[in-house]
DRENVEXNU-690790 format. One record per residue (C-alpha): residue number from 1; z, y, x. Coordinates in Angstrom, 3 decimals. Layout:
<atoms>
ATOM  resi  z  y  x
ATOM  NUM  Z  Y  X
...
</atoms>
This chain:
<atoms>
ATOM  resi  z  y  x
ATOM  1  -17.811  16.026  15.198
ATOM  2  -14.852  14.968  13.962
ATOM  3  -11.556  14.360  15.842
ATOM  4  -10.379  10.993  17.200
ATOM  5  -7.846  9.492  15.101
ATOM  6  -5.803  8.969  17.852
ATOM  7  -5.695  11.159  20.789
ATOM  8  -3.585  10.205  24.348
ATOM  9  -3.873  12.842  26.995
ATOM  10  -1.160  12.736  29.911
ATOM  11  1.058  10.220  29.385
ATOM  12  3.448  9.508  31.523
ATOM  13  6.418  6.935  31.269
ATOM  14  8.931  7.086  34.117
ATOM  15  12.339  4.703  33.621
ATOM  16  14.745  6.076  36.873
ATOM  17  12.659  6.050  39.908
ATOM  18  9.935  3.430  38.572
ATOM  19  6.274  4.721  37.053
ATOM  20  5.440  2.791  34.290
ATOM  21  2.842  4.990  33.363
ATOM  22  0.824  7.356  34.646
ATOM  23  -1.719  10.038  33.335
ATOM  24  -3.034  7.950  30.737
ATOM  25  -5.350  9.129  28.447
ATOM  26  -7.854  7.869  26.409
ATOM  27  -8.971  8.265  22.558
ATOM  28  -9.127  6.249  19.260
ATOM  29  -11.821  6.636  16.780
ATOM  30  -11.488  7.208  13.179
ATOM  31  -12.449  2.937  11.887
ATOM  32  -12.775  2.065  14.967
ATOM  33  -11.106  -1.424  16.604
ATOM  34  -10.034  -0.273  20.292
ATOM  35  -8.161  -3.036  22.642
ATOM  36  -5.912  -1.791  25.058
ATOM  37  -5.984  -4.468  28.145
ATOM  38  -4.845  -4.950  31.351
ATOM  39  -3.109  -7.652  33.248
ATOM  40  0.755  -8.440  33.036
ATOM  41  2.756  -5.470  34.148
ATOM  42  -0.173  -3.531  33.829
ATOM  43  2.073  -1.039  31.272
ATOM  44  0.311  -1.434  27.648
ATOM  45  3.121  -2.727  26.184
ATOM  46  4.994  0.784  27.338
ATOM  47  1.917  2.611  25.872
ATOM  48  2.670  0.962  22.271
ATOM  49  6.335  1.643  22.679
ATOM  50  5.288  4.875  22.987
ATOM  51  2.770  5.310  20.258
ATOM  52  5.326  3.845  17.632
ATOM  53  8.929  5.408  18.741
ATOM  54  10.757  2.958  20.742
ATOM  55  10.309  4.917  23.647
ATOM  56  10.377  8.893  24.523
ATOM  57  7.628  9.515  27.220
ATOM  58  8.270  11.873  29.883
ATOM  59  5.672  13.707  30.177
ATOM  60  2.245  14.179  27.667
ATOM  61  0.915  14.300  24.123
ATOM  62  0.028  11.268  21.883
ATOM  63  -1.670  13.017  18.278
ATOM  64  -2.216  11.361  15.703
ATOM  65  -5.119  13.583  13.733
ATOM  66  -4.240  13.554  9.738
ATOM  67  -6.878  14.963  7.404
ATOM  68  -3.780  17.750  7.132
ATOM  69  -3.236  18.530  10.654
ATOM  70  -2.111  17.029  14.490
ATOM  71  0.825  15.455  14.767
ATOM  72  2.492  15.298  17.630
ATOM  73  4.096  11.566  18.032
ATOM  74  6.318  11.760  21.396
ATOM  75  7.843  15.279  19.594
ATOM  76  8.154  14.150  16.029
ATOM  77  8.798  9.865  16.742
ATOM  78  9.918  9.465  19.936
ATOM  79  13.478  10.950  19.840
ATOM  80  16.060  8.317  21.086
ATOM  81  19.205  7.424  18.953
ATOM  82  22.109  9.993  19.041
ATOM  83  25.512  9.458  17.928
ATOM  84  25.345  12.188  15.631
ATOM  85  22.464  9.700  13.729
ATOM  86  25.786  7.382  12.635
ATOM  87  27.432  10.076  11.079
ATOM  88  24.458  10.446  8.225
ATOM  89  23.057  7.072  7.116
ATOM  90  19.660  8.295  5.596
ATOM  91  18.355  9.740  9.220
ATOM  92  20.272  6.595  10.850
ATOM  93  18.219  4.431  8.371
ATOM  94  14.784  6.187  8.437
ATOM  95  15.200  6.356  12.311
ATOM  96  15.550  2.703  12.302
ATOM  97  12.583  1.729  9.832
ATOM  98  10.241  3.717  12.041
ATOM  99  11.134  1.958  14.886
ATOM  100  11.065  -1.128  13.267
ATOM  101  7.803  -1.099  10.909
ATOM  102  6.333  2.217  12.039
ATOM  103  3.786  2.940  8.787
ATOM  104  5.392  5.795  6.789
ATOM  105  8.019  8.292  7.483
ATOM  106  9.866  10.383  5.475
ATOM  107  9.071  13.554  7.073
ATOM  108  6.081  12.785  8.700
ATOM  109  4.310  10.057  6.753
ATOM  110  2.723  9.799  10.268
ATOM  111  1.317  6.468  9.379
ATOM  112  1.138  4.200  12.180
ATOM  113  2.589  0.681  11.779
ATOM  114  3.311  -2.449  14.311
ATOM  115  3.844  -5.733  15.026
ATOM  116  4.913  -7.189  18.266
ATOM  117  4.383  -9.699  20.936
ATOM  118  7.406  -12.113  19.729
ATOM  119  7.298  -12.051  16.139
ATOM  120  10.340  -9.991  14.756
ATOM  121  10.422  -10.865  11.044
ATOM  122  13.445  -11.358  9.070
ATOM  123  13.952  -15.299  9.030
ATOM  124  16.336  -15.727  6.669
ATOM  125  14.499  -14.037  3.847
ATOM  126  11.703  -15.166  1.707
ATOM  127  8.109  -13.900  2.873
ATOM  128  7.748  -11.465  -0.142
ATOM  129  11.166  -9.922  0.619
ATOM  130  10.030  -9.410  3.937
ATOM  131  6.729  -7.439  2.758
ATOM  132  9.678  -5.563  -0.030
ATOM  133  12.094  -4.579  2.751
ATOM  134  9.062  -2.693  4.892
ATOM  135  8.559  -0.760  1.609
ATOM  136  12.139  0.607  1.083
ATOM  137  11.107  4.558  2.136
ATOM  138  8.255  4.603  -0.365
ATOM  139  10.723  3.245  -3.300
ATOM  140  12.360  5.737  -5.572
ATOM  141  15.607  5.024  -3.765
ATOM  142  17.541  8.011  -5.798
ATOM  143  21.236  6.214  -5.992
ATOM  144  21.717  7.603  -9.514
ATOM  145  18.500  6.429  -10.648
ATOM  146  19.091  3.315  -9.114
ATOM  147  22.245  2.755  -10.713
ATOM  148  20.829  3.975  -14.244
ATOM  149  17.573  2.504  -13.936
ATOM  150  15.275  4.656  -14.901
ATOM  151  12.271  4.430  -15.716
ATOM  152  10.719  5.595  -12.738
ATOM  153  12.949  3.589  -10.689
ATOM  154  11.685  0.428  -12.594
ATOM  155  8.390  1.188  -12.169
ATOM  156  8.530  2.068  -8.129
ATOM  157  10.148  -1.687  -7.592
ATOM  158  6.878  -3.283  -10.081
ATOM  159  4.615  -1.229  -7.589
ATOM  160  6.242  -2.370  -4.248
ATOM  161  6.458  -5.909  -5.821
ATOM  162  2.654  -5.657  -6.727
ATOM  163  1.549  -4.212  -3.448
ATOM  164  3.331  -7.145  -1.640
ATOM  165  1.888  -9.975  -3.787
ATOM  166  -1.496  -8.337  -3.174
ATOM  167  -1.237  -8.326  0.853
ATOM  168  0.508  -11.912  0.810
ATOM  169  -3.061  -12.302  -0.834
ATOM  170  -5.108  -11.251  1.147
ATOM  171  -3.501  -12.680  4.301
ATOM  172  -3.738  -16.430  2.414
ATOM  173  -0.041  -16.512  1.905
ATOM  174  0.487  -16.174  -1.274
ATOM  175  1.640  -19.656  -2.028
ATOM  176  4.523  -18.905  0.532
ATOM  177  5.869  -15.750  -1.542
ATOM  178  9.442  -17.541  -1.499
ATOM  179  9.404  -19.438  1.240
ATOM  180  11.920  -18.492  3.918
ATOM  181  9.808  -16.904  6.865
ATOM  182  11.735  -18.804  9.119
ATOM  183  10.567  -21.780  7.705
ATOM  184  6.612  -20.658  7.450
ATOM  185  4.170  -22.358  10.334
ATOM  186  3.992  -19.949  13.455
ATOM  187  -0.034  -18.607  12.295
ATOM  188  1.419  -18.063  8.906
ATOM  189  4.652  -15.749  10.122
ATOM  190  2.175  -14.009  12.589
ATOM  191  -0.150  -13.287  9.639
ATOM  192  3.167  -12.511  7.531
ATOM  193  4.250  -10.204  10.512
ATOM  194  0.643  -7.711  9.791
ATOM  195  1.312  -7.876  5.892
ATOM  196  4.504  -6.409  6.399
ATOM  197  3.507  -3.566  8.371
ATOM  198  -0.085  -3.081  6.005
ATOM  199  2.667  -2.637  2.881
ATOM  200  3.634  1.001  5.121
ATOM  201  -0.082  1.831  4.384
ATOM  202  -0.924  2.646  8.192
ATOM  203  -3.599  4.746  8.978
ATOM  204  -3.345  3.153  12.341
ATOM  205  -2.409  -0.458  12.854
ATOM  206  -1.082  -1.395  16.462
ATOM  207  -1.249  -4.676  17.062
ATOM  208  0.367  -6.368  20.279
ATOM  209  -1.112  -9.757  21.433
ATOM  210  -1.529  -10.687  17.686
ATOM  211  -3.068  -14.068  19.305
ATOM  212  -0.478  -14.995  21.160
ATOM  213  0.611  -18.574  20.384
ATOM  214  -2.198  -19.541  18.298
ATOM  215  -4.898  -22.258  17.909
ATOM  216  -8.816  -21.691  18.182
ATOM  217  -9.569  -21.927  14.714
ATOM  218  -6.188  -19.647  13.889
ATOM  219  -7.748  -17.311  15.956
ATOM  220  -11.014  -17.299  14.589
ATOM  221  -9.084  -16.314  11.110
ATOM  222  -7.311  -13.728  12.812
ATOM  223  -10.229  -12.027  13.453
ATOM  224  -11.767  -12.623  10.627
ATOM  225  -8.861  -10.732  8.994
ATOM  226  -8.493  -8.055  11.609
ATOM  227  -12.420  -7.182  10.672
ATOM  228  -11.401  -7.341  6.892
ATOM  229  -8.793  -4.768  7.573
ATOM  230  -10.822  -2.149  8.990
ATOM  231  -13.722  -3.095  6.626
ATOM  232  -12.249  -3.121  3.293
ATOM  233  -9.320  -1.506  3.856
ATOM  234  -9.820  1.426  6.413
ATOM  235  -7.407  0.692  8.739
ATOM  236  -8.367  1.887  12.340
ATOM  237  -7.115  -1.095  14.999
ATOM  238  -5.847  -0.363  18.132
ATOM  239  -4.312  -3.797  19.808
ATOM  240  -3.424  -5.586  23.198
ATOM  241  -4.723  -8.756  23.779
ATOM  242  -4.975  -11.505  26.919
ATOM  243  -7.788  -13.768  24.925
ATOM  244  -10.787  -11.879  26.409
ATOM  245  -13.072  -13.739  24.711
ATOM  246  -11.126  -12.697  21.146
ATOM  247  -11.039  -8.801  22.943
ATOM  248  -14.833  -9.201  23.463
ATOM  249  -15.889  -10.738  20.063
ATOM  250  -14.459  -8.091  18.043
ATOM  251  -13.627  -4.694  19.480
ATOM  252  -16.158  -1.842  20.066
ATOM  253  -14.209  0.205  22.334
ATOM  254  -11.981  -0.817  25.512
ATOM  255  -9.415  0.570  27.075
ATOM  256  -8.091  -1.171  30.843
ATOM  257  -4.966  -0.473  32.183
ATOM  258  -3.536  -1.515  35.761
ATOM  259  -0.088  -0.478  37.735
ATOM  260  0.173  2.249  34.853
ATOM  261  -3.386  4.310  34.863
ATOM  262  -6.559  3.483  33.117
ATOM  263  -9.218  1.925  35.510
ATOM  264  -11.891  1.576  32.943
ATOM  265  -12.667  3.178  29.323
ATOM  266  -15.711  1.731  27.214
ATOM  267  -17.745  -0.414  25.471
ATOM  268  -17.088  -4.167  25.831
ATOM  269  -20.432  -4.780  28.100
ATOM  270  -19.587  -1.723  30.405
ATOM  271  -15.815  -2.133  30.845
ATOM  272  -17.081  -6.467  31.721
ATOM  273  -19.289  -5.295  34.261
ATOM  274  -16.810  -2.709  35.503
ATOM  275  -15.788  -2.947  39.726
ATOM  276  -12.410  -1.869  38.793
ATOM  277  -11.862  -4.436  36.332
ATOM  278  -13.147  -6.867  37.974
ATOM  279  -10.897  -6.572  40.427
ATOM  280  -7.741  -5.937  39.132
ATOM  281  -8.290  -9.345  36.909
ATOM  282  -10.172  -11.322  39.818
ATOM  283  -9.133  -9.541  42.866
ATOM  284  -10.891  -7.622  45.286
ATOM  285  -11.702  -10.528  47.577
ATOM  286  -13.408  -12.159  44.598
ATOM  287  -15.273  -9.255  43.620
ATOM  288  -16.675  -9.106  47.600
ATOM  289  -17.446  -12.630  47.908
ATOM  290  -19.685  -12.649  44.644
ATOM  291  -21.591  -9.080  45.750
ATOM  292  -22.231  -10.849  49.523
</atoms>
């Protein structure tokens, strides 16, 4: 048997006296597409934030199983900003990519990437320059070689220009290469949003509420892609998502959350029928008036 790609065991988020999450565990399989849901407040949101960096969680271990070894995420990604960060701008700058694009770090190559509930892309650059700017740790970014430009140098910024022209591709944007993002159609920056972080070449893609916003038939493209991903590309999906009926369609293993603690792990059909669930998204006077 091999590991889980992903592996959350304890995890516990406390901000002052509030517990956003507790105990939460729960495992991601290699190619698998795993939703994380719950209802608002529920704390899956916090579990993301904790997967990718933003936040430090007080207590448990999220690993991340490479074909090299375990890494440990809340040890290794999770370490808040420190003054001493501004004083040398490579760890200030790879600190900050992580927590912006996740996907590949320069000590870890941990390779988990995000995108997030409101879309964060940079408006007021073209959509290719987006996809280039998420690429910037896996340049040659040598400042002599950059100012000489070598050969290799030359070649690294063909590669990252070629890797972006083939995910603006495959997400059906390539006829927006240099349009301003700001500018692209709210379906096309929230497809633009998961090219950027596939250009970090994620072993794990997080998605959060990728639906958000969108139109039926957007939808229906989203997953459509989100299948293509994992299909063609090997990318194991682990998102949060309201649209049951998108949550339903296309993953094969559920996670529920509610008040911070899973109340339900499984397949779609079990986790549907669950009393838990039920209850938490109907309420429990619901759930007693349909069993009498």
């Amino acid at each position: 048997m091999h590991p889980p790609l992903l592996e959350v065991a304890g995890l516990t988020m406390r901000f002052g006296g509030i517990l956003a999450l507790n105990d939460v565990g729960f495992e991601v399989r290699h190619g698998s597409i795993s939703a994380l849901i719950g209802p608002n407040g529920a704390g899956k949101t916090t579990v993301f934030n904790c997967l990718t960096g933003f936040y430090k969680a007080t207590e448990g271990r999220i690993a991340l199983h490479t074909p090299r070894a375990a890494i440990d995420l809340i040890q290794i990604l999770g370490q808040p900003f420190q003054a001493s960060d501004l004083v040398n701008p490579a760890t200030f700058a790879n600190r900050l990519y992580y927590k912006m694009f996740g996907g590949t770090h320069r000590v870890t190559r941990a390779g988990v990437a995000r995108t997030f509930q409101n879309v964060r892309l940079f408006k007021e650059m073209t959509a290719i320059e987006n996809l280039l700017v998420a690429q910037h740790l896996q340049l040659n970014r040598n400042l002599v070689a950059g100012l000489l430009q070598t050969a290799a140098y030359r070649q690294s910024e063909r590669d990252a220009l070629e890797r972006a022209y083939a995910w603006l591709k495959v997400f059906g944007l390539a006829e927006d290469a240099n349009r301003l993002a700001g500018e692209l159609p709210y379906g096309h920056q929230r497809r633009l949003e998961i090219a950027r972080a596939m250009c970090t070449g994620p072993r794990l893609l997080c998605l959060d509420e990728p639906a958000a916003g969108l139109n039926p038939r957007e939808t229906e493209q989203l997953s459509e892609l989100i299948r293509q991903l994992r299909d063609e590309h090997g990318v194991t999906i682990l998102l949060i998502e309201h649209d049951m009926g998108l949550v339903m369609r296309l993953s094969e293993h559920i996670v529920v959350l509610d008040y911070g603690e899973v109340i339900a792990d499984g397949d779609p059909h079990t986790v549907a029928h669950h009393p838990a669930v039920l209850a938490a998204y109907l309420g429990t006077d619901a759930v007693n008036d349909d069993e009498s």
